[in-house]
N, C-alpha and C positions, 0 to 999 in steps of 0.2 A: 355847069351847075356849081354852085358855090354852099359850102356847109354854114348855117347861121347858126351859133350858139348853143347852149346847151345850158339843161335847166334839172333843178335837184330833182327827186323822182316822186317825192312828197305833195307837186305841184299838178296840177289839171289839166294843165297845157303841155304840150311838146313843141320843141322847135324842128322847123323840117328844113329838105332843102328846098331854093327857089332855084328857077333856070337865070342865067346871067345877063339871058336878052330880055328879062319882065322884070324889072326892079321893085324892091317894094314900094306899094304904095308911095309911102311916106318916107326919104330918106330920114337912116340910123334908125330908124322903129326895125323891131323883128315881127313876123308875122305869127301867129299862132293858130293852133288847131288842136281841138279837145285830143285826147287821146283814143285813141279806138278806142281799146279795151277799158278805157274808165268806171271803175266799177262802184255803185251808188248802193244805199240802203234806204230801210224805210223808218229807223228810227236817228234819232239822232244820239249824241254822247252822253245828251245830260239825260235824256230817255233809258239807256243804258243802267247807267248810274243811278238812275231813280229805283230802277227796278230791283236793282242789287241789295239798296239798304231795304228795300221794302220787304224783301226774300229773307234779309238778318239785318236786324234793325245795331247788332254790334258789330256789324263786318270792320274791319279794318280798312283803312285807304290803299296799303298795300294790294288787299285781298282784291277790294274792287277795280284796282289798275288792274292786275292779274287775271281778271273775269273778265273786262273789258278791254282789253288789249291797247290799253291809253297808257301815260306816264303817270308818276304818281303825283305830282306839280298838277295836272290836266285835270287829273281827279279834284284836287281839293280847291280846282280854280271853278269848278261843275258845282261843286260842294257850296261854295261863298255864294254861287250866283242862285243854285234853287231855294236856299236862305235868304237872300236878300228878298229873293221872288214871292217868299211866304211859303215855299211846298213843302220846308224842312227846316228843323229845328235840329239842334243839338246838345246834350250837357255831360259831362263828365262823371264817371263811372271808374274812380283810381286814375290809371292809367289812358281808360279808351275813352272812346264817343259810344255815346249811345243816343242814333238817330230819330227822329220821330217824323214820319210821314205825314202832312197837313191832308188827310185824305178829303175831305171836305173842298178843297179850293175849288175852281174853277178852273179851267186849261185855260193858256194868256192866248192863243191867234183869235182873232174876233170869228173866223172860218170854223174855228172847233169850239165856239161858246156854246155854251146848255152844256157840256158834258162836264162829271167831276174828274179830280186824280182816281179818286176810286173806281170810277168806272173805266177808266185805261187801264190801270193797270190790276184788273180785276182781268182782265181780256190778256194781258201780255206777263202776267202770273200762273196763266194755265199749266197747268202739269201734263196733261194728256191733249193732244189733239183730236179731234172727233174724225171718224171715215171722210165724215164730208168733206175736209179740207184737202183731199188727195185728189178729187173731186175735179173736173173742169169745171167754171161755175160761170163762163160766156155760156 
């Protein structure tokens, strides 16, 4: 067997080993395979980050990397893009931002049209969970 490569841990892929007598495919390609344990969510970063100014419309970017477990770059790169998007707005307060949520929009996948921002994160604002969510629900 022979050891292929090795890859940062940030990445989705792992390289493994091949046996010597089945080459790859494709010589000088390495082969890849997801990671077992690859571990997924169901919201995404800017969803994160949505939620956070929505919770304190003056949170700091520090604060919401800190909440989020992002960089603070990551944060304000989420921040340009739900702006650019129309979900967010921002103006100056001294020092800080003071965010404003476009709760009105529309969600952008054509798969999630009809719904507002409000109506997400009306649902992912909840403070209490209900019994029922402990609930099998197959």
């Amino acid at each position: 067997m022979r050891a292929i490569g090795n890859r940062c841990r940030e990445s989705a892929f792992v390289y493994f080993l091949t046996p010597s007598t089945n080459p790859a495919p494709y010589p000088g390609r390495v082969e890849e395979q997801p990671l077992a344990g690859h571990q997924w969510t169901f919201l995404t970063n800017h969803a994160r980050v949505l939620v956070q100014i929505a919770r304190d419309p003056g949170i700091r970017v520090r604060d919401i990397a800190a909440r989020c477990l992002l960089t603070e770059r990551a944060v304000q790169r989420i921040i340009v893009d739900l702006e650019e998007a129309g979900y967010l707005t921002h103006h100056r307060v001294g020092r800080a931002n003071q965010y404003r949520v476009i709760a009105a929009k529309q969600l952008r996948h054509p798969a999630d049209s009809g719904p507002t921002l409000a109506e997400l994160l009306a649902v992912l604002l909840r403070q209490q969970v209900g019994a029922s969510s402990e609930q099998d629900l197959g």
